[in-house]
ROLOMI-322424 format. One line per field, with one value per residue: residue number from 1; residue in three letters; chain; y, z, x of N, C-alpha, C, O in turn. Coordinates in steps of 0.1 Angstrom, whole numbers, m for minus. Each point is the difference from the previous one (the first is absolute). Layout:
BEGIN
pos: [NUM  ...]
code: [ALA  ...]
unit: [A  ...]
n_yy: [Y  ...]
n_zz: [Z  ...]
n_xx: [X  ...]
ca_yy: [Y  ...]
ca_zz: [Z  ...]
ca_xx: [X  ...]
c_yy: [Y  ...]
c_zz: [Z  ...]
c_xx: [X  ...]
o_yy: [Y  ...]
o_zz: [Z  ...]
o_xx: [X  ...]
***
This chain:
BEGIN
pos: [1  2  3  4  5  6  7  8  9  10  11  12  13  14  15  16  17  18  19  20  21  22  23  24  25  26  27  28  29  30  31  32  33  34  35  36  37  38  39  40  41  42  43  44  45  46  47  48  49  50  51  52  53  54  55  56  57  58  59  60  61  62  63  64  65  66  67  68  69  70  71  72  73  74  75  76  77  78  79  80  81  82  83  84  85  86  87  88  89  90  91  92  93  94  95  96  97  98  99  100  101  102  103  104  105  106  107  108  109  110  111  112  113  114  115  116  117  118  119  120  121  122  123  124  125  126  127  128  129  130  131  132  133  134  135  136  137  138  139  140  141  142  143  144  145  146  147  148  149  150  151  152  153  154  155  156  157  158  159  160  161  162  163  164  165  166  167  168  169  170  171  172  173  174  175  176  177  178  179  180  181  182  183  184  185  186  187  188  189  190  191  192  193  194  195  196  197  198  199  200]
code: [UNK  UNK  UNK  UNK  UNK  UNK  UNK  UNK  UNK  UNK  UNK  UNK  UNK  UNK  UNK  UNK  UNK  UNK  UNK  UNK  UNK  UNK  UNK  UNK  UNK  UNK  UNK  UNK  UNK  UNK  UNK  UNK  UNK  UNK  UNK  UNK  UNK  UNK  UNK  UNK  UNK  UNK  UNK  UNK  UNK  UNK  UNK  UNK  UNK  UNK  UNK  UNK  UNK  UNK  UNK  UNK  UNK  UNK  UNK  UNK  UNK  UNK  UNK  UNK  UNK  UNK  UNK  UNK  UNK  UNK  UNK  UNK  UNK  UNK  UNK  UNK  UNK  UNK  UNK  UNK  UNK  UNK  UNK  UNK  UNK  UNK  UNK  UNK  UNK  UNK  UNK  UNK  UNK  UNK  UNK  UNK  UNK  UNK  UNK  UNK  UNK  UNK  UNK  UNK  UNK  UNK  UNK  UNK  UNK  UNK  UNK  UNK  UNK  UNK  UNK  UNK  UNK  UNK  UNK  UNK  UNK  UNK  UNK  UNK  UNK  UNK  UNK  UNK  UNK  UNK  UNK  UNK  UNK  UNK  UNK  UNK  UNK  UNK  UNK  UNK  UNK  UNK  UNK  UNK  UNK  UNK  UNK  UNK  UNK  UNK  UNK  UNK  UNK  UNK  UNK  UNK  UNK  UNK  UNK  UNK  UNK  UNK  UNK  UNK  UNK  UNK  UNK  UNK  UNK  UNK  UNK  UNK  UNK  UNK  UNK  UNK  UNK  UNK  UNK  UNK  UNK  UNK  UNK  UNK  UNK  UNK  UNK  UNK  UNK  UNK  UNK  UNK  UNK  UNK  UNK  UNK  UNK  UNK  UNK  UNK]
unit: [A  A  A  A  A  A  A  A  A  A  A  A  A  A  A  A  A  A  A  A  A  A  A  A  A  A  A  A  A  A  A  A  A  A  A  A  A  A  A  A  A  A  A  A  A  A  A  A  A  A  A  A  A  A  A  A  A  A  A  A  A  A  A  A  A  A  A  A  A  A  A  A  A  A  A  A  A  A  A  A  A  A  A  A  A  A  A  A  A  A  A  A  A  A  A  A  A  A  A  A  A  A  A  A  A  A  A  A  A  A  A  A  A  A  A  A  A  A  A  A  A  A  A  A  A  A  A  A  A  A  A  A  A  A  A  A  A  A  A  A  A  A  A  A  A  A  A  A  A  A  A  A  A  A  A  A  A  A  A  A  A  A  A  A  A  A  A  A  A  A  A  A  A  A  A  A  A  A  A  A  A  A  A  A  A  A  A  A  A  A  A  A  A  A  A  A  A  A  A  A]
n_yy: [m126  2  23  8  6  13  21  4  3  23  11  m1  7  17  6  4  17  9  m8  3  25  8  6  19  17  10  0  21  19  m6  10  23  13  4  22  8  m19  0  7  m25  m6  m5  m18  m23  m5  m11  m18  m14  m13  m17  m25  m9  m7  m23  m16  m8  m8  m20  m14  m5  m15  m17  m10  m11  m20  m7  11  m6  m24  13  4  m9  m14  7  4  m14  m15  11  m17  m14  10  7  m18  m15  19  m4  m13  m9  8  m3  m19  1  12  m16  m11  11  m7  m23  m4  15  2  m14  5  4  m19  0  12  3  m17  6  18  m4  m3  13  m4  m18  m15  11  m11  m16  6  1  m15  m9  4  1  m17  0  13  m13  m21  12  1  m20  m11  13  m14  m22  0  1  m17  m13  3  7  m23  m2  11  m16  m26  3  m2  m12  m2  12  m3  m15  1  18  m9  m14  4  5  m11  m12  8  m5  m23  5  9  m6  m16  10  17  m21  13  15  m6  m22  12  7  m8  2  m13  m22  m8  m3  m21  m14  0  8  m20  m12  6  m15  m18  1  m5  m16  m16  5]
n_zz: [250  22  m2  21  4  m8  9  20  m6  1  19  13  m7  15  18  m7  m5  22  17  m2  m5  17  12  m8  11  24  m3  m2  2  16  m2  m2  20  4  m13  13  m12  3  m18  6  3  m18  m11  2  m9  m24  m7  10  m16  m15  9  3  m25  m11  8  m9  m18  m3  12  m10  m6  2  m2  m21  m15  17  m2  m16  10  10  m19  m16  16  8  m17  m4  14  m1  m8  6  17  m11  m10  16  8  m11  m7  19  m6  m14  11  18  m5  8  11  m7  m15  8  20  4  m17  14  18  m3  6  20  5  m12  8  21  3  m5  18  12  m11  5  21  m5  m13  1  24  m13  m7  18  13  m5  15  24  8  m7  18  8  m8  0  21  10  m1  11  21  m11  m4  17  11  1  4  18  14  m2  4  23  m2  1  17  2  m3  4  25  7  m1  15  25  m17  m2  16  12  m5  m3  18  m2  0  13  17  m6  2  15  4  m7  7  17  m10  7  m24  17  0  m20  m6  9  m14  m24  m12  m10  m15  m18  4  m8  m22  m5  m1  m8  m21]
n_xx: [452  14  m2  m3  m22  m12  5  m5  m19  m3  5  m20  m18  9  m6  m25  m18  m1  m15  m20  0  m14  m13  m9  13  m3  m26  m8  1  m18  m21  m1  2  m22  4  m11  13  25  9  m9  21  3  m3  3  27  m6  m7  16  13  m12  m1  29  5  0  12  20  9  m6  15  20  m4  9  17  11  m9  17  14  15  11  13  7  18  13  20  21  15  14  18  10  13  17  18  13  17  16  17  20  9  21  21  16  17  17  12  14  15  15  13  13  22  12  12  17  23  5  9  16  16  13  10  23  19  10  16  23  12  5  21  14  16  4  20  19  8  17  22  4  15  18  13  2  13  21  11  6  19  16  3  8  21  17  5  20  23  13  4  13  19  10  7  24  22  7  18  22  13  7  20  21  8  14  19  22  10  15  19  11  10  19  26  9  8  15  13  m12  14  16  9  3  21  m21  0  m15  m8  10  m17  0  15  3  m15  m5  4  m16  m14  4  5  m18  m15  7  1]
ca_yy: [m3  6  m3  m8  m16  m2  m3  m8  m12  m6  m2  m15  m10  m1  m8  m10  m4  2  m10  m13  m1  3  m11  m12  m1  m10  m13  m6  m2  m12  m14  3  m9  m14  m12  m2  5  11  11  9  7  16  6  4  16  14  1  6  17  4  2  12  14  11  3  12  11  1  8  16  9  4  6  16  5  m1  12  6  m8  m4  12  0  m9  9  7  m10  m2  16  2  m10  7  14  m8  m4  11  12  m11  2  17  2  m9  9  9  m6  m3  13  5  m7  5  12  m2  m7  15  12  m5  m5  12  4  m10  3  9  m7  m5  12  9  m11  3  17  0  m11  6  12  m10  m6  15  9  m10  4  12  2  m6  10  10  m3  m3  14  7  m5  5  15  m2  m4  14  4  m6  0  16  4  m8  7  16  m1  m4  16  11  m7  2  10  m2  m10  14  9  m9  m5  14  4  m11  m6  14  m3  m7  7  7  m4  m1  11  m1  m5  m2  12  8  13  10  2  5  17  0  m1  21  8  m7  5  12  3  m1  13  15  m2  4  12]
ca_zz: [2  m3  m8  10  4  m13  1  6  m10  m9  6  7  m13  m10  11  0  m15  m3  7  m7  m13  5  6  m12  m6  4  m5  m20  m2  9  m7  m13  7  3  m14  m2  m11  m3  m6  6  10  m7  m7  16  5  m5  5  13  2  m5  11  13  0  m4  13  m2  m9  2  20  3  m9  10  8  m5  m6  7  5  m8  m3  11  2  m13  3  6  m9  m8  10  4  m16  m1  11  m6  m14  4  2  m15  m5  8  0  m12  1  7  m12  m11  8  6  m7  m5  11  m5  m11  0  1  m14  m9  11  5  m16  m6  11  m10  m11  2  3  m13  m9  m1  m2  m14  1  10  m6  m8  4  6  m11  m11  2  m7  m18  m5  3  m4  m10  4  m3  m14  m4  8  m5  m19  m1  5  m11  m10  4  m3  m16  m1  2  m9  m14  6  3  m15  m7  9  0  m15  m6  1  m3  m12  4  0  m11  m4  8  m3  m14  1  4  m9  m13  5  m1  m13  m8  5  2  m15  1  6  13  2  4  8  10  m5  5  18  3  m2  10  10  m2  3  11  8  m6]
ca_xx: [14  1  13  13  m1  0  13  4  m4  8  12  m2  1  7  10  0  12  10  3  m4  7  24  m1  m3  12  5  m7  8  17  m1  m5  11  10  m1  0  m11  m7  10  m13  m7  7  3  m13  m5  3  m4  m14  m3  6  m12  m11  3  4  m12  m4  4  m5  m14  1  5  m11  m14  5  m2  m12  m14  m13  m2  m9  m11  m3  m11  m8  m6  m6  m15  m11  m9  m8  m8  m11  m3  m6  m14  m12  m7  m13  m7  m10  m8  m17  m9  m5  m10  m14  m7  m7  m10  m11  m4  m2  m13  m12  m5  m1  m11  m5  m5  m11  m8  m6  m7  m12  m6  m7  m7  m12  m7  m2  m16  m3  m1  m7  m14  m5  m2  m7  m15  m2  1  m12  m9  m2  m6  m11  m7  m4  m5  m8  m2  m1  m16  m12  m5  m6  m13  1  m2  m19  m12  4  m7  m14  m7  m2  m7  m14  m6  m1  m14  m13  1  m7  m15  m12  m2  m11  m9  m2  m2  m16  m11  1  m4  m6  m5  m1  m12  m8  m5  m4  0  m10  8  12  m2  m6  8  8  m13  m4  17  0  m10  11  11  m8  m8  12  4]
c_yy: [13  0  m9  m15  m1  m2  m15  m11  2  m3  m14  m3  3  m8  m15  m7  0  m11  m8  m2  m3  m24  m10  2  m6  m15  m7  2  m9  m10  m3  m3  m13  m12  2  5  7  5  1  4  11  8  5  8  11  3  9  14  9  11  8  13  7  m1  14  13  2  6  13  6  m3  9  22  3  m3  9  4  m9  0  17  m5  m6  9  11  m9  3  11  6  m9  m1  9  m1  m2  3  6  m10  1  10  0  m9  9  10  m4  m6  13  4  m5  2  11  m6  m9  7  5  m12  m6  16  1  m9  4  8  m5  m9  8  7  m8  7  11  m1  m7  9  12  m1  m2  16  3  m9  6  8  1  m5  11  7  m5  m2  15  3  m6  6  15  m1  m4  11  10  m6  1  14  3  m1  7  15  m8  m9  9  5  m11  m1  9  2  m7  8  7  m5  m1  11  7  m6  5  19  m4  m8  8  7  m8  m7  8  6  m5  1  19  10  15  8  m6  9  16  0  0  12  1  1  7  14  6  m3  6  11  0  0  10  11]
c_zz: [m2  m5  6  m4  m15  m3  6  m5  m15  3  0  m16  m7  9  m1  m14  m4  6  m7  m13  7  2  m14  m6  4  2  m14  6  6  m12  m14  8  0  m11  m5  m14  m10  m10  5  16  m6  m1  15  7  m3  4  14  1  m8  9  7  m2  m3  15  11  m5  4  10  m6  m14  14  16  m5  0  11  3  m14  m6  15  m3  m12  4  13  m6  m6  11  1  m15  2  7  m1  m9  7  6  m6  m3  9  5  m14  1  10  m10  m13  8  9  m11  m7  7  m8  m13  2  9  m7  m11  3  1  m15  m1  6  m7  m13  1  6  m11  m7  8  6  m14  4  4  m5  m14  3  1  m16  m11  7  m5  m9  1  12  m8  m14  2  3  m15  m8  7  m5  m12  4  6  m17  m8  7  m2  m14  m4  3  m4  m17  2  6  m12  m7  m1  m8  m19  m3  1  m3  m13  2  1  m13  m7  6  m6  m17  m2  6  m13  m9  9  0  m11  m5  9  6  m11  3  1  16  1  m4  11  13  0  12  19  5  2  9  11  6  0  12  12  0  2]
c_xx: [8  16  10  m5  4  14  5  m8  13  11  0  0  12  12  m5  6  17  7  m1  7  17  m6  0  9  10  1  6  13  5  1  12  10  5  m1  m13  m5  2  m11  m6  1  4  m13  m7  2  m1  m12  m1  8  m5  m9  m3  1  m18  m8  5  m7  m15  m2  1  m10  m15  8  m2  m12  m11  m4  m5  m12  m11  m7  m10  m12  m15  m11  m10  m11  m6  m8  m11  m12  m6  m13  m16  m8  m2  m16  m10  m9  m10  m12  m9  m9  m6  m13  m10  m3  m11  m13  m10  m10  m13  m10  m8  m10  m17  m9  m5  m9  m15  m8  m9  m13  m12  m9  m9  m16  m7  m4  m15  m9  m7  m15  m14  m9  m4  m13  m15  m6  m5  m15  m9  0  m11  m16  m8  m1  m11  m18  m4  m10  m17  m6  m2  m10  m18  m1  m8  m11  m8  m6  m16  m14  m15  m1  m10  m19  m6  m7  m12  m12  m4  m9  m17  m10  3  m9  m14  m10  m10  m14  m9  0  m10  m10  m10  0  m11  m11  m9  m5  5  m9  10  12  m6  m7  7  7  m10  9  16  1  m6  6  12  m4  m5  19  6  m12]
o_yy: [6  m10  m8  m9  m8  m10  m8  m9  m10  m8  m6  m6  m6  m6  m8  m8  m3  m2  m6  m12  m4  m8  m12  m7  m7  m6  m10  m11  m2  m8  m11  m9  m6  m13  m5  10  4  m1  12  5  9  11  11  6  10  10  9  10  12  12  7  9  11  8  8  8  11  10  8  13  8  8  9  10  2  m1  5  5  m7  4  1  3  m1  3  4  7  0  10  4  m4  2  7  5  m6  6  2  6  0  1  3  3  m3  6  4  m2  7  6  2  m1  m4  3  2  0  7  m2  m2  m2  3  m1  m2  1  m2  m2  4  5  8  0  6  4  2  4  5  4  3  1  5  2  m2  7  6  m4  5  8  4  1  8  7  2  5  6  4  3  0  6  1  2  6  8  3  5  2  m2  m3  3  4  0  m2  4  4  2  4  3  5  0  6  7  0  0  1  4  0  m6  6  m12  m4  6  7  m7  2  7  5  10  9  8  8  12  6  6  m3  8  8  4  12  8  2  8  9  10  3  12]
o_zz: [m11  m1  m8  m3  m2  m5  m9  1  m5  m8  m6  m3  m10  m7  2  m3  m10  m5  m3  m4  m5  m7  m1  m10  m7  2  m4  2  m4  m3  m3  m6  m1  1  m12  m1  m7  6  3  4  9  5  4  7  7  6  0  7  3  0  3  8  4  1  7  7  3  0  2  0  2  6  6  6  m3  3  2  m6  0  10  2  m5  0  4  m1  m1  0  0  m2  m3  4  1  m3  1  1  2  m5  4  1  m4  m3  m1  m8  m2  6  1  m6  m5  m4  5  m6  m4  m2  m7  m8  m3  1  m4  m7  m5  m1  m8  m3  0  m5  m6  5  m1  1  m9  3  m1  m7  m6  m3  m10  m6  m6  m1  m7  0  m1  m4  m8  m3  m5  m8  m8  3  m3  m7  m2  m6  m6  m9  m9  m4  m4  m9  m1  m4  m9  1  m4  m5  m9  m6  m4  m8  m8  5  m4  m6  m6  m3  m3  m6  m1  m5  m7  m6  m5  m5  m4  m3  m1  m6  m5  6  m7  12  m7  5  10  3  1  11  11  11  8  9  9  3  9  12  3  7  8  12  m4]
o_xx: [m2  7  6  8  9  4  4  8  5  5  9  10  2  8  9  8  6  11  10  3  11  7  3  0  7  11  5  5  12  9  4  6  10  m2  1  m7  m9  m11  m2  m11  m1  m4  m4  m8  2  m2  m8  m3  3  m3  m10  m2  m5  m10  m6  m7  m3  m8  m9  0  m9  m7  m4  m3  m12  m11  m12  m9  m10  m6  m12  m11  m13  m11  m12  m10  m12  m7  m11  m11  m12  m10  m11  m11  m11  m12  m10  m12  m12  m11  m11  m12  m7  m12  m11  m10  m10  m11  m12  m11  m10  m11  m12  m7  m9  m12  m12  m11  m10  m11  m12  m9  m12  m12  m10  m7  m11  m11  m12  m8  m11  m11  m9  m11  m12  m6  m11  m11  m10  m9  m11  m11  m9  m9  m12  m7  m7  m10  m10  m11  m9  m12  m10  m9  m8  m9  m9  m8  m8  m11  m11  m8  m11  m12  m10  m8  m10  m11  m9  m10  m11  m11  m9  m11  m10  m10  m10  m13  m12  m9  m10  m9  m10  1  m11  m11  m9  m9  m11  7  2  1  8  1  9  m4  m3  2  4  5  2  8  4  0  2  9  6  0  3  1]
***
């Protein structure tokens, strides 16, 4: 509505209040004419001249203040509009950010779940590892451990052998011993000596 029609709506309410209050005065002073009531034929007339004047009065304060009341009213509507595209934009922006945020929120879980089973993945890799590497170590420890054994199984051999022909030296000695008189053992000097000469 713009300022003229606004004007001319209040012209029309204030012509019509001003008919109606001139009409309901002339009506009481009719009725107060005519005998009707003396107090309250008075009281009735104050009433309407009451009426008229603040019918009066009322026209010409909306007559001065209509542009100043169709301007506040104007002014609200353009706050108010103003108001509710602000709101509007702010829910737009609140809803793009929420978009954003659950992105971001869906993309991290993804991530995270990414990392979870690179950890597992990793895990399993490094568990293998750990049981090859254990199963070569364990394959190292029986190669030395047979190395060894047979290291002290050799020395052991050699030992009994050694033992043994030593024993075995010692009984021909006391073998010989009791069984070689001493005309054989100068006989045998003899034979050794003849021998060693006869080469030489």
């Amino acid at each position: 509505m713009n300022q003229s029609n606004f004007r001319s709506n209040v012209i029309r309410f204030v012509s019509a209040a001003f008919f109606l209050s001139f009409a309901l005065l002339v009506s009481v002073n009719a009725w107060a004419a005519g005998g009707g009531g003396g107090d309250s034929a008075a009281l009735w007339k104050d009433f309407a001249w009451r009426v008229f004047n603040f019918s009066i009065l009322a026209g010409l304060l909306c007559w001065l203040l209509a542009g100043r009341i169709k301007g506040f009213f104007s002014g609200r509507r353009m706050e108010i509009k103003k108001a509710l595209e602000e709101a509007e934009r702010a829910k737009k922006e609140a809803e793009q950010k929420f978009r954003e945020y659950e992105e971001k929120l869906t993309k991290a879980t993804a991530e995270i779940s990414g990392i979870v089973e690179m950890i597992k993945s990793q895990g399993v890799v490094e568990r293998d590892k750990i049981l090859a590497d254990a199963r070569i170590a364990a394959e190292k420890m029986k190669e030395d451990t047979k190395i060894r054994m047979d290291q002290e199984l050799n020395q052991a051999r050699k030992e009994l052998r050694e033992e043994a022909v030593s024993l075995s030296v010692q009984m021909a000695e006391e073998i010989l011993k009791k069984t070689i008189t001493p005309a054989d053992h100068e006989n045998m000097v003899k034979d050794y000596l003849s021998k060693v000469v006869i080469k030489h």
